[in-house]
C-alpha positions as CSV (number, residue, x, y, z in Angstrom):
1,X,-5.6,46.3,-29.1
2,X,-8.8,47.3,-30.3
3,X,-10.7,44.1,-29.2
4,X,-10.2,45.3,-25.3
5,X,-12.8,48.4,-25.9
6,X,-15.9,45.8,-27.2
7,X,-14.6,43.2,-24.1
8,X,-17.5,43.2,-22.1
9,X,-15.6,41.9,-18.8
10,X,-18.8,41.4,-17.0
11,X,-20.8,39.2,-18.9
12,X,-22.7,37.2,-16.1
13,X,-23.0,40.6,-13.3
14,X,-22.2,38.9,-9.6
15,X,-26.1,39.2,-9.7
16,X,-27.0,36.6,-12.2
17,X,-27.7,39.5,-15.0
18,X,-26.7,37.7,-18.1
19,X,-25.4,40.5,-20.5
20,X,-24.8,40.5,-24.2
21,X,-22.0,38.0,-25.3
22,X,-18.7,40.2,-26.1
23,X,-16.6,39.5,-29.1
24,X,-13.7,38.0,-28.6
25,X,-13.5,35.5,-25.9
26,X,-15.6,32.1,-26.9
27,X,-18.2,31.8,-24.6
28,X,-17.3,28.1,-22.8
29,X,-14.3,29.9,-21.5
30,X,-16.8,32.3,-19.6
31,X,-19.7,29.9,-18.9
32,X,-20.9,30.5,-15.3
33,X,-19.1,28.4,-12.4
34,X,-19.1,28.4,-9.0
35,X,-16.0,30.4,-7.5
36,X,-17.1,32.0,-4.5
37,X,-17.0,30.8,-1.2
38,X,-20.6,31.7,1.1
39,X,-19.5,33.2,4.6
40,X,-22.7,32.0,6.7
41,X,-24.9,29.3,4.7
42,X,-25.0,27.4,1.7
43,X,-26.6,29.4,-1.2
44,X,-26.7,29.2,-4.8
45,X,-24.7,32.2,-6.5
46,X,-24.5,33.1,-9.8
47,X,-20.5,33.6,-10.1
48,X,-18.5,36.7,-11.7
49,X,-16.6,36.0,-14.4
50,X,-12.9,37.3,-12.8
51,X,-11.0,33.7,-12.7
52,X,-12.2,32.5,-16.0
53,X,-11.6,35.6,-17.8
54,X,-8.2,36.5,-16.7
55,X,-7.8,33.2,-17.8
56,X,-9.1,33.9,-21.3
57,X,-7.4,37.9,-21.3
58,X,-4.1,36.0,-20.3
59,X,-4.2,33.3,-23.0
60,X,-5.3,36.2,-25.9
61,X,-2.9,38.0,-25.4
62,X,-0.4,35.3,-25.0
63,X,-1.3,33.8,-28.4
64,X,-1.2,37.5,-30.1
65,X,2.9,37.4,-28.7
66,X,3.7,33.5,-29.8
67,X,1.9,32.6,-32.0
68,X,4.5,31.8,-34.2
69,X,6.2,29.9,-31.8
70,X,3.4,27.7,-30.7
71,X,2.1,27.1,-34.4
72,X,5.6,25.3,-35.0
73,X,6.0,23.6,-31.5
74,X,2.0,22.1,-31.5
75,X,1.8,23.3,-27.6
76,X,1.3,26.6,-26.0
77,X,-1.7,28.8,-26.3
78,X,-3.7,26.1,-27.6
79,X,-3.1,23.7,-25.1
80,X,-3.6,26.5,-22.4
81,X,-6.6,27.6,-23.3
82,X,-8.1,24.1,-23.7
83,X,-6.9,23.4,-20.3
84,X,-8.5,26.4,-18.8
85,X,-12.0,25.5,-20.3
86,X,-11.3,22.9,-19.0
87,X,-10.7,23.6,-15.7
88,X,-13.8,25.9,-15.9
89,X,-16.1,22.8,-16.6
90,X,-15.2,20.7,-14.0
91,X,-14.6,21.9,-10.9
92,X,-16.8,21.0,-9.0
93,X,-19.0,23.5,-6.8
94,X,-18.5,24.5,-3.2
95,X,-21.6,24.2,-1.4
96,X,-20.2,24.4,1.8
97,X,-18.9,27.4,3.9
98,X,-15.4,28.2,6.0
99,X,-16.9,26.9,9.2
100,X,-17.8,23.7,7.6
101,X,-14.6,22.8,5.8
102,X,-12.8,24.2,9.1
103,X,-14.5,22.0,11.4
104,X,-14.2,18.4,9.0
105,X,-10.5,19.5,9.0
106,X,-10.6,19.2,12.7
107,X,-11.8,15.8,12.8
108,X,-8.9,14.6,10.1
109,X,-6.5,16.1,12.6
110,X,-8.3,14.3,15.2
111,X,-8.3,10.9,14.0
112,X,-6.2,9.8,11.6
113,X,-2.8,12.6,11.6
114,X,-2.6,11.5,15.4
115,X,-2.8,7.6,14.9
116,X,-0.5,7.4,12.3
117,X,2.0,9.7,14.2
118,X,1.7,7.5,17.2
119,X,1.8,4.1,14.8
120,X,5.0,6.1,13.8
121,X,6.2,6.5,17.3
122,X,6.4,3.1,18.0
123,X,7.5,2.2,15.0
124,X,10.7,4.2,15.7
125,X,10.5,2.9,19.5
126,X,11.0,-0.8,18.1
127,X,13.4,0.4,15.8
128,X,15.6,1.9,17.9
129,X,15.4,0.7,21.9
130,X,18.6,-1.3,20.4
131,X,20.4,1.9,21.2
132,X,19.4,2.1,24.7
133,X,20.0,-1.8,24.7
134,X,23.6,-1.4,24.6
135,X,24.2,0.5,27.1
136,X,23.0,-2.2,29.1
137,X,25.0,-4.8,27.9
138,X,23.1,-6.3,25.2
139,X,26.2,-6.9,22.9
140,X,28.3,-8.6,25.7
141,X,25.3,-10.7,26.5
142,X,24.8,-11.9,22.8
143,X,28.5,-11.8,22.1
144,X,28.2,-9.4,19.3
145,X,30.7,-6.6,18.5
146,X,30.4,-3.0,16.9
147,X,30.3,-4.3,13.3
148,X,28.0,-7.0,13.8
149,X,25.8,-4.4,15.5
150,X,26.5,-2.2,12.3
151,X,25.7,-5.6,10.2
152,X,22.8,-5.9,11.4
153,X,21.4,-2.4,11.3
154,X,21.7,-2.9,7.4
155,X,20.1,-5.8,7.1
156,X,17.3,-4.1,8.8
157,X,17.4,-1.2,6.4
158,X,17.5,-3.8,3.2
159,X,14.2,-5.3,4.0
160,X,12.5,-2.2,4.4
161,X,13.6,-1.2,1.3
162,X,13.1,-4.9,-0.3
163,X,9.4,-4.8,0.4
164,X,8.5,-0.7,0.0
165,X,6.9,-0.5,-4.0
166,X,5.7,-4.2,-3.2
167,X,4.0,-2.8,0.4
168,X,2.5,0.5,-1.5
169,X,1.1,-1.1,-3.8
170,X,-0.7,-4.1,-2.0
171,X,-1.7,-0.7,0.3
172,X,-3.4,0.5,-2.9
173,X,-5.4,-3.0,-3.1
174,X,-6.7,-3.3,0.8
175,X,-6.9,0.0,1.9
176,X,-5.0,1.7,4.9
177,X,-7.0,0.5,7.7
178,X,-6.2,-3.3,6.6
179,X,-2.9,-2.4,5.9
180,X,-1.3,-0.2,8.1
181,X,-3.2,-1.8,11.1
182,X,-1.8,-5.4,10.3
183,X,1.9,-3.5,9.7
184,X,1.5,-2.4,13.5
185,X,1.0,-5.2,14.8
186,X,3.4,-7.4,12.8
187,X,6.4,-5.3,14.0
188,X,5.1,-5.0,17.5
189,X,5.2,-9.1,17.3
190,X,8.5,-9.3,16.0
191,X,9.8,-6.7,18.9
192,X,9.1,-8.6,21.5
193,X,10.6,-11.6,19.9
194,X,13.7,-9.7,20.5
195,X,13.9,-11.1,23.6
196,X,14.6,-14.6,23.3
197,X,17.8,-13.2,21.1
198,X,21.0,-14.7,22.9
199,X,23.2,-15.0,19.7
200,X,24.5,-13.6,16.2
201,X,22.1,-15.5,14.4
202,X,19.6,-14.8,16.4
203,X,20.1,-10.9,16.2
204,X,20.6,-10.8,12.7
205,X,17.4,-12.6,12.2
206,X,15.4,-10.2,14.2
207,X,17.1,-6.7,12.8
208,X,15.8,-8.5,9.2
209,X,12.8,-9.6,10.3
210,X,11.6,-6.1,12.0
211,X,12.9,-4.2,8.6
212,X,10.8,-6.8,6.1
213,X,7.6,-5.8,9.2
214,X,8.2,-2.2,8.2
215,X,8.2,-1.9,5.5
216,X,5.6,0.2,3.8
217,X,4.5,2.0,7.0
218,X,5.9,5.2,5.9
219,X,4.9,5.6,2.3
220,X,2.0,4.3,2.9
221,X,1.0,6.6,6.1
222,X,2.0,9.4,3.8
223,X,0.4,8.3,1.1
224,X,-2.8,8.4,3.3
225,X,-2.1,11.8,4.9
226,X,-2.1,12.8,0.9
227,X,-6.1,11.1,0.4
228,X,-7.3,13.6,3.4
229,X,-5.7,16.8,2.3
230,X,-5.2,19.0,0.0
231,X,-1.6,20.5,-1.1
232,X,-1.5,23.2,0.4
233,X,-2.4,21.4,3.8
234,X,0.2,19.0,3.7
235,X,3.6,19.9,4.5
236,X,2.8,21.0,8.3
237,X,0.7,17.3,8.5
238,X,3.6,15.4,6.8
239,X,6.0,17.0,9.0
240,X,3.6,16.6,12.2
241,X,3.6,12.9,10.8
242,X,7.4,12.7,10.8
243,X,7.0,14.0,14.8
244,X,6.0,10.6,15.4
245,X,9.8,9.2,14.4
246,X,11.4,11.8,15.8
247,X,9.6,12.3,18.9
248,X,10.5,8.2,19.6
249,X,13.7,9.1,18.6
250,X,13.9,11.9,21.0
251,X,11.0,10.0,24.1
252,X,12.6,6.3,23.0
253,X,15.9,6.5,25.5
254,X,13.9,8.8,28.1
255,X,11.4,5.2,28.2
256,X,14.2,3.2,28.3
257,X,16.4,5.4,31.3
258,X,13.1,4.4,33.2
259,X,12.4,0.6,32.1
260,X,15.9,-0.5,32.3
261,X,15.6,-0.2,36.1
262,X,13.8,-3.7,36.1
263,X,16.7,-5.3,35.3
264,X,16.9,-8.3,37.4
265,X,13.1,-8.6,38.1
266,X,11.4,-11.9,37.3
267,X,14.7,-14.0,35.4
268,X,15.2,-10.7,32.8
269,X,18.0,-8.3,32.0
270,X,17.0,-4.4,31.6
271,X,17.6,-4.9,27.5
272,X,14.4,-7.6,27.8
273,X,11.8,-5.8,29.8
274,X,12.9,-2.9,27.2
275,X,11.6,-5.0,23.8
276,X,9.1,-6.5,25.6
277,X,7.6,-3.6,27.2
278,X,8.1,-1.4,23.7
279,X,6.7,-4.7,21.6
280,X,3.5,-5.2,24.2
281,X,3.1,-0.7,23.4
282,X,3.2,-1.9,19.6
283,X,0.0,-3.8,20.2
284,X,-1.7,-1.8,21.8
285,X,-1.6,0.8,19.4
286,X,-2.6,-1.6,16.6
287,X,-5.6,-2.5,18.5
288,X,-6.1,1.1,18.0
289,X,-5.9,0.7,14.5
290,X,-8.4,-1.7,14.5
291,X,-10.7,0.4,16.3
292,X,-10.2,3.9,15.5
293,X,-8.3,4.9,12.2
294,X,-10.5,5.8,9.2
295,X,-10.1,4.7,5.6
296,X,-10.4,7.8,3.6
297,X,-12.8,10.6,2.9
298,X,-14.9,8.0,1.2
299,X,-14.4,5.1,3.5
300,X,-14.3,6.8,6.9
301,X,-15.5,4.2,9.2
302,X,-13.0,2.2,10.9
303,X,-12.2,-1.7,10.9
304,X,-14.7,-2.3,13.9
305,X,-17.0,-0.3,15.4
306,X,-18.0,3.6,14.4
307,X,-14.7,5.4,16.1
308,X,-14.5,7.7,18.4
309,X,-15.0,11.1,15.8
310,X,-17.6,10.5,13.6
311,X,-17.7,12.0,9.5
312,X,-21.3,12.8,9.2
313,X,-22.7,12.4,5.3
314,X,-22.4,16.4,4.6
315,X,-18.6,16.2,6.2
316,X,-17.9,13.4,3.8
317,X,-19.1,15.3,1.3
318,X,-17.0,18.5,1.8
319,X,-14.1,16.2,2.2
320,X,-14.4,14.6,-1.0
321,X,-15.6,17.6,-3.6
322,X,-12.4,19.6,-1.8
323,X,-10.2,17.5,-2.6
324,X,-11.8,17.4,-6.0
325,X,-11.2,20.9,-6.7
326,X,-7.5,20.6,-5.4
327,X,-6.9,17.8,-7.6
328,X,-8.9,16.6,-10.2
329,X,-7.0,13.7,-10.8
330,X,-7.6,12.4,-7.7
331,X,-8.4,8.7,-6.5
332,X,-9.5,6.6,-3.7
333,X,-6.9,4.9,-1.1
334,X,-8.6,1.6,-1.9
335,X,-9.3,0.3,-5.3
336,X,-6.9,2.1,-7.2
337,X,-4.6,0.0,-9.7
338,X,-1.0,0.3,-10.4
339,X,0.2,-1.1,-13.5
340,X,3.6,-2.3,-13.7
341,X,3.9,-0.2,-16.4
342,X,3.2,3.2,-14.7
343,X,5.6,2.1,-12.2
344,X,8.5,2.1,-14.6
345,X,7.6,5.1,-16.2
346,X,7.3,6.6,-12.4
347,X,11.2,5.4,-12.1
348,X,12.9,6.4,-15.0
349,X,11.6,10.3,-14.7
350,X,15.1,11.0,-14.5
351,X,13.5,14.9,-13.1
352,X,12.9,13.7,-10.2
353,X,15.9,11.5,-9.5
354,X,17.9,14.2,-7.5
355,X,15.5,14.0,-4.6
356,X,16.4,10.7,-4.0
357,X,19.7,11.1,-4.5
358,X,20.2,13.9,-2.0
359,X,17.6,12.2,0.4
360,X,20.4,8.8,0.4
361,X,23.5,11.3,1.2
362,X,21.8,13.7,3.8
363,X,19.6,10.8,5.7
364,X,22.3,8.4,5.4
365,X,24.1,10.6,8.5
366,X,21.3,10.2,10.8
367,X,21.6,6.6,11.1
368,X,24.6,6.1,13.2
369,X,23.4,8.9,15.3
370,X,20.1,6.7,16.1
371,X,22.3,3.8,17.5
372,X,25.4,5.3,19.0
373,X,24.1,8.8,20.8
374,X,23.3,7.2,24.2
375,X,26.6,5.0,23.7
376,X,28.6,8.4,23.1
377,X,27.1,10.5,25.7
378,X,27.6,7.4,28.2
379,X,31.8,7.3,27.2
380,X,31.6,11.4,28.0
381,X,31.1,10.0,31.5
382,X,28.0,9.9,32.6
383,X,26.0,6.5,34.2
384,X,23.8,4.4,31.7
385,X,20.3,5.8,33.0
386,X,21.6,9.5,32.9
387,X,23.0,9.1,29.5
388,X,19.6,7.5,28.1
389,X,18.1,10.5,29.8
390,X,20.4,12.8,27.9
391,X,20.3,11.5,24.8
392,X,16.5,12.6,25.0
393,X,17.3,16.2,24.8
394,X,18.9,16.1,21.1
395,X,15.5,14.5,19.8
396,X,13.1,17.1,21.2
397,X,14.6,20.0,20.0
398,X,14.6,17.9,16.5
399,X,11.0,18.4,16.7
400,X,11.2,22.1,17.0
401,X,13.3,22.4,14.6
402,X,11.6,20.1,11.7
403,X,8.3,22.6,12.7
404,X,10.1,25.6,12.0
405,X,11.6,24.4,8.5
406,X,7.8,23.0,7.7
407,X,6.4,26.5,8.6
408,X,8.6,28.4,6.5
409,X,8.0,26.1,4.0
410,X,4.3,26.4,4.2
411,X,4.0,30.0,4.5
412,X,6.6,30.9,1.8
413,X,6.3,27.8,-0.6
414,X,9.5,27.9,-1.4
415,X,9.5,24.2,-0.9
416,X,13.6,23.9,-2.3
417,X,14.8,26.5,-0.6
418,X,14.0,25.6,2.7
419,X,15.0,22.0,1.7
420,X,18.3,23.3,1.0
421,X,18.6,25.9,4.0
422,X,18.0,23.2,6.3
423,X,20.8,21.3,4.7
424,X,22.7,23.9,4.9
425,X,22.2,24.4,8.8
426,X,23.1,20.6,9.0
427,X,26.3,20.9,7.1
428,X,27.6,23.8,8.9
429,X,26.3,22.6,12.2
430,X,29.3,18.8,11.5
431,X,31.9,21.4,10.4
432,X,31.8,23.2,13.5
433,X,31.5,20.2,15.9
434,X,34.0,18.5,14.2
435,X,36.7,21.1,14.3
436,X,36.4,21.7,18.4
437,X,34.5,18.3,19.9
438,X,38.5,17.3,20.8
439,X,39.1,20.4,22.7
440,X,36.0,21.2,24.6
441,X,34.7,19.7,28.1
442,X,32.6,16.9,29.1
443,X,29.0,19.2,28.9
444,X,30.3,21.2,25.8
445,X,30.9,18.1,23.9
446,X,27.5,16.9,25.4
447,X,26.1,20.4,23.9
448,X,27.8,20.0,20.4
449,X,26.5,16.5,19.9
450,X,22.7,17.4,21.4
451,X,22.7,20.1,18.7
452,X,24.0,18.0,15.5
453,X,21.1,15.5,16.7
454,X,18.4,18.6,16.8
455,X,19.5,19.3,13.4
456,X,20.2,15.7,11.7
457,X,16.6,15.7,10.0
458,X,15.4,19.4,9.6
459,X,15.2,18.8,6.1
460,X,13.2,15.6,5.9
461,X,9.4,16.2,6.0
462,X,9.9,19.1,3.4
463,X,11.6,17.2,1.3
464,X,9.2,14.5,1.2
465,X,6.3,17.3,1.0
466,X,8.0,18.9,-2.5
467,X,8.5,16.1,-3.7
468,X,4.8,15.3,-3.7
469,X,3.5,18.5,-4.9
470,X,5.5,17.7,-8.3
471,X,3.7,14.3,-8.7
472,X,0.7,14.7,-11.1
473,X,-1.1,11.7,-10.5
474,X,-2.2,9.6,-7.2
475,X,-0.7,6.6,-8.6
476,X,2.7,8.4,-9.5
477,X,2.8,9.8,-6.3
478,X,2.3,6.4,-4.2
479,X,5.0,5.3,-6.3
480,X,7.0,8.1,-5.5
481,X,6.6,8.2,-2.3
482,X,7.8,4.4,-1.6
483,X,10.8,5.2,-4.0
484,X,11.5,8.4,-2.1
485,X,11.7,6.2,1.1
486,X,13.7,3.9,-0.4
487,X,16.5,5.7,-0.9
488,X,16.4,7.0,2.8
489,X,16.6,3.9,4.0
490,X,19.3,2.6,1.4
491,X,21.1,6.0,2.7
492,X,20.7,4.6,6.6
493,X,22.1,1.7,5.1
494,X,25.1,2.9,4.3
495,X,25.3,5.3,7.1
496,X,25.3,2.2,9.4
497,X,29.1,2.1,8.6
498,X,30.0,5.6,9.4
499,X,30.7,5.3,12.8
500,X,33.5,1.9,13.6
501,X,35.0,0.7,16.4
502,X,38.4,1.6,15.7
503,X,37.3,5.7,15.4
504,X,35.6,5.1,18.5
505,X,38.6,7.1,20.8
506,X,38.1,10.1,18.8
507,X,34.8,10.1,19.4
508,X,34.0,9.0,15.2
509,X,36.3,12.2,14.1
510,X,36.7,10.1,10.7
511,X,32.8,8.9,11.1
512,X,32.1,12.9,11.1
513,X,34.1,13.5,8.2
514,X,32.3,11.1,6.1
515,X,28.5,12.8,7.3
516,X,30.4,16.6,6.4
517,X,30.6,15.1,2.7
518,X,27.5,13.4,2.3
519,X,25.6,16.0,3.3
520,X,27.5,18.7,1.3
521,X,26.9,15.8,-2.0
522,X,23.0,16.1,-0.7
523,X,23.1,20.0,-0.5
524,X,24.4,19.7,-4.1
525,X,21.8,17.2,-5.5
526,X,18.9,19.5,-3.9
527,X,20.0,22.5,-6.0
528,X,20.5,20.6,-8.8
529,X,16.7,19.5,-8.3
530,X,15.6,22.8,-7.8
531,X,17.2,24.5,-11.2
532,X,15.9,21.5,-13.5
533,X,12.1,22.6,-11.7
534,X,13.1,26.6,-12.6
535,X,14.5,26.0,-16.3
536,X,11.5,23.6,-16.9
537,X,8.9,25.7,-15.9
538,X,10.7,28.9,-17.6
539,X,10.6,26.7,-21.0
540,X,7.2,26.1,-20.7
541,X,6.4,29.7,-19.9
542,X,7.7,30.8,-22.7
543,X,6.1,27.8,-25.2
544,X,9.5,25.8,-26.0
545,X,8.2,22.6,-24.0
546,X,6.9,20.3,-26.5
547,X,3.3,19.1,-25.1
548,X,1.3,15.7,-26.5
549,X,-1.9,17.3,-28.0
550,X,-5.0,17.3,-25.4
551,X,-2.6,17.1,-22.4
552,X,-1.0,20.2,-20.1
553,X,2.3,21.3,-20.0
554,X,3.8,19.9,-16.0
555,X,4.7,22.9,-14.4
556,X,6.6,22.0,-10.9
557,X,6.7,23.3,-7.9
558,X,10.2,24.8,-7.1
């Protein structure tokens, strides 16, 4: 230990005073960055040496335990220290203070986290008014029964998931304000066509069409939320994102209580002012879109016109360079290229394949929820509009509840643990309905299905949020993204089936049997995802992960 009495830990003083140059630690590792922060203006400072020589204290005395084991394995010290230097060398500077970054922040969350959540809002409004729809007779009118309905629901499902890596990627080419605003209004166009639908054919084709319209929306959207952000920022906008799908879920049948009162007025049924109404919404907020929704720190005017908030050059600035710093591996939502080959390689990290697999089990039971709920509550008793009305409460409290699991998730980052406690609350939330809904009253089976509703999707933005923070790359994490939705749709897929006509007297007992085991199978998947992240990370800590020279060891985010 003699080498710690002739470290000079202060050889560039928070003054500038450059010191003699102490033995021991190589002098890149301690060459002056910026790592403060200024509190009133921007200054130049002359930084202390703390971050880059714990670095180099930690990775000394690291190499003086292992050195043996990293002189056999190739990885280890070496590779750490290289990768502090260079993380010393090129992060960039912040020339900016609290107040500035704060306040460019507030425009992001001005601009583009509302219009994607209320791009998602309708998005979920044309997706689902086919709940409120029958409850007005739409399935008598087009002479459809529950498992065409069902049938149908799948189809819409498969071309969303047909067209997701296809969608992301083209969303990579274009940019998000060509993109996304052109997805708007293509599934706002094929919602309204609903309304000339007056048989099977005619209703399969339009469940198909509006998935193959959707597809992409929601990776891409989050992709986006990713290019204005940094990490750490994320969860709560992801998950403020996702209030845009399950607020429609939870406003959709409150709109619909209201609009199927024009039933009768000018040659249409209630089910028809509902798509066209909803579809004519759709457009609107693509105009929007077109008018209003920046690009990306880089690109931040709209389509047409300047917007309505306004990036100014020094906002751009601190938008970019922060990101920088959070990520330098960062690109561009427009212009980036995704090889075919770096898409494979993004698939076959087996690592990461229990997040999907859990997402498919655990989402899969919020599917028949979304189209039966209002039909449920209606059987308990109640009229059409009161049960639209009702159905409204379930989704609202969802909304609370998907906050509160994105807080905790934030403010502990224990991003797999509150995956897995929110499952958890799911799982024992089916159990209990299922063993009582038989032998409880009218409002108390009302209650027990309003609360499986508040808790059907908890779990959802966090998921999606870890499993970001464990992509290294902006490419990988596009890619990711759209495979992660993919398997939550291919789960709503499947979950299309759960509830069937003949379980309907029981009120789906068997249909909640079936959500009580994929969820448990999900809850088992996300802790199997969370000890590969632990054991990883522990192998690397202790220098038994095997790392190509000149690159870092992936540590993941548990």
């Amino acid at each position: 230990m003699g080498w710690l009495h002739k470290l000079d830990l202060h050889a560039y003083s928070p003054q500038g005073a450059k010191r003699p140059q102490s033995p021991g630690i190589p002098s890149s590792l301690i060459r002056p960055i910026f790592l403060g922060r200024p509190s009133t203006s921007v200054m130049t400072v002359h930084p202390t040496t703390d971050q880059c020589t714990k670095h180099a204290l930690h990775d000394m005395g690291l190499q003086r335990d292992v050195e043996e084991k990293t002189t056999a394995s190739g990885s280890g010290v070496a590779g750490v220290a290289s990768s502090r230097q260079s993380e010393c060398e090129i992060l960039p500077e912040i020339d900016w203070t609290d107040g500035e970054e704060a306040k460019a922040r507030r425009k992001v969350d001005r601009t583009v986290l509302p219009l994607l959540c209320i791009g998602f809002l309708v998005f979920q409004f044309d997706r689902m008014n086919l709940a409120s729809a029958l409850t007005d007779g739409f399935a008598d009118y087009v002479k459809i029964d529950q498992d065409t309905i069902n049938l149908g629901n799948q189809l819409l499902f498969l071309g969303t998931v047909a067209l997701e890596i296809p969608s992301n990627m083209l969303l990579q080419k274009i940019g998000p304000r060509k993109w996304l605003t052109l997805q708007v209004m293509l599934f706002g166009v094929v919602g309204i066509l609903q309304i000339l639908v007056h048989n099977r054919a005619g209703y399969i084709a339009s469940r198909l069409g509006l998935g193959l319209a959707e597809s992409g929306y929601i990776p891409g959207s989050i992709y986006t939320i990713s290019t204005w952000y940094t990490k750490k920022e994320r969860a709560r906008r992801v998950a403020i994102f996702f209030f845009g799908m399950f607020g429609g879920n939870a406003v959709s049948p409150l709109f619909a209580s209201g609009i199927l009162k024009l039933g009768g007025m000018r040659g249409l049924r209630g089910w028809q002012w509902l798509f066209l109404i909803e579809g004519l919404l759709t457009l609107c907020i693509a105009l929007c879109f077109f008018l209003l929704l920046p690009g990306s720190p880089d690109l931040p005017r709209p389509l047409a016109g300047r917007g309505l908030v306004r990036f100014t050059h020094r906002e751009r600035h601190i938008l970019e360079k922060r990101l920088e710093r959070d990520d330098e591996r960062r690109r561009n939502a427009k212009g980036m290229h995704i090889p075919l080959s770096l898409v494979w390689k993004t698939v076959k990290h087996y690592r990461r394949w229990p997040h999907f697999v859990s997402t498919f089990c655990v989402f899969s039971t919020w599917s028949p929820l979304t189209t039966y709920t209002p039909s449920i509550i209606m059987s308990l008793g109640f009229d059409r509009i009161t049960a639209n009305a009702l159905s409204a409460v379930g989704g609202s409290l969802a909304l609370v509840v998907v906050f509160v699991f994105a807080y905790l998730s934030d403010k502990t980052n224990q991003r797999g643990l509150s995956v897995m406690g929110a499952q958890l609350c799911l799982l024992i939330v089916l159990i209990v309905a299922r063993s009582i809904h038989n032998h409880v009253g009218k409002w108390s089976h009302y209650v027990l299905w309003t609360i499986i509703n508040a808790f059907s999707v908890g779990y959802h933005p966090v998921h999606n949020t870890w499993l970001q923070l464990n992509c290294r790359e902006a490419e990988e994490r596009s890619i990711s993204i759209a495979m992660w939705v993919m398997s939550a749709n291919t789960g709503m897929m499947a979950g299309t089936w759960y509830y069937r006509a003949p379980d309907k007297p029981s009120f789906y007992n068997k249909g909640l049997r079936t959500q009580i085991i994929m969820v448990g199978i999900g809850f088992v998947f996300a802790a199997i995802q969370e000890g590969i992240y632990l054991v990883h990370n522990k192998r690397v800590e202790e220098g038994k992960h095997e790392v190509p020279e000149g690159k870092k060891a992936r540590v993941y985010v548990p």
